[in-house]
N, C-alpha and C positions, 0 to 999 in steps of 0.2 A: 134658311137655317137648317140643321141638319143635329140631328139629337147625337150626345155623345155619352158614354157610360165614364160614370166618377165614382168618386169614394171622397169620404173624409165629412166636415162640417160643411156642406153648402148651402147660401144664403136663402135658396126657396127661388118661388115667385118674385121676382125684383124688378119695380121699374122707377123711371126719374132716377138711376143711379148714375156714376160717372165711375168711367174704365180707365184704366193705364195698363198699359207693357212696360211692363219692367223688362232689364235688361237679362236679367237672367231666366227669359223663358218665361216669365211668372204673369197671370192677367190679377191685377189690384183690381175689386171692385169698392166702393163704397157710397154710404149715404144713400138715398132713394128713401120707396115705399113698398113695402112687402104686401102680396096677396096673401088671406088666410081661406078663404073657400068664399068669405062672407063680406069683409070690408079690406079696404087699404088701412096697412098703421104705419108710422115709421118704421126702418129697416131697424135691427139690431146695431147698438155703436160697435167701433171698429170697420176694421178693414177684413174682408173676402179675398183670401188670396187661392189662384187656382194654377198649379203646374201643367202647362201646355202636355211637356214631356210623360208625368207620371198619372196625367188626370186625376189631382189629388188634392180637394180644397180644404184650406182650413182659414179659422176664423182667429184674428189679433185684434183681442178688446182692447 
């Protein structure tokens, strides 16, 4: 993996999630389990969406 610089709402520490490419450029995350420093909780509802092109995520409750 390879770290990249973003902007916008991004979902954190996320695992047990599921990915899509969307067709317009976009990676959909959703569902999993977020790290807080301390324990796993459920992710936040909604969908993670990250623009390949602008590296710019935002968050659709």
């Amino acid at each position: 993996m390879t770290s990249v610089t973003s902007s916008g709402s991004a979902p954190g520490w996320i695992s047990r999630h599921r990915a899509d490419l969307l067709g317009n450029g976009v990676i959909r995350v959703r569902g999993g389990q977020c790290w807080d420093g301390e324990r796993l909780s459920p992710a936040p509802a909604g969908d993670f969406l990250f623009d390949v092109r602008t590296r710019r995520w935002s968050h659709q409750a």
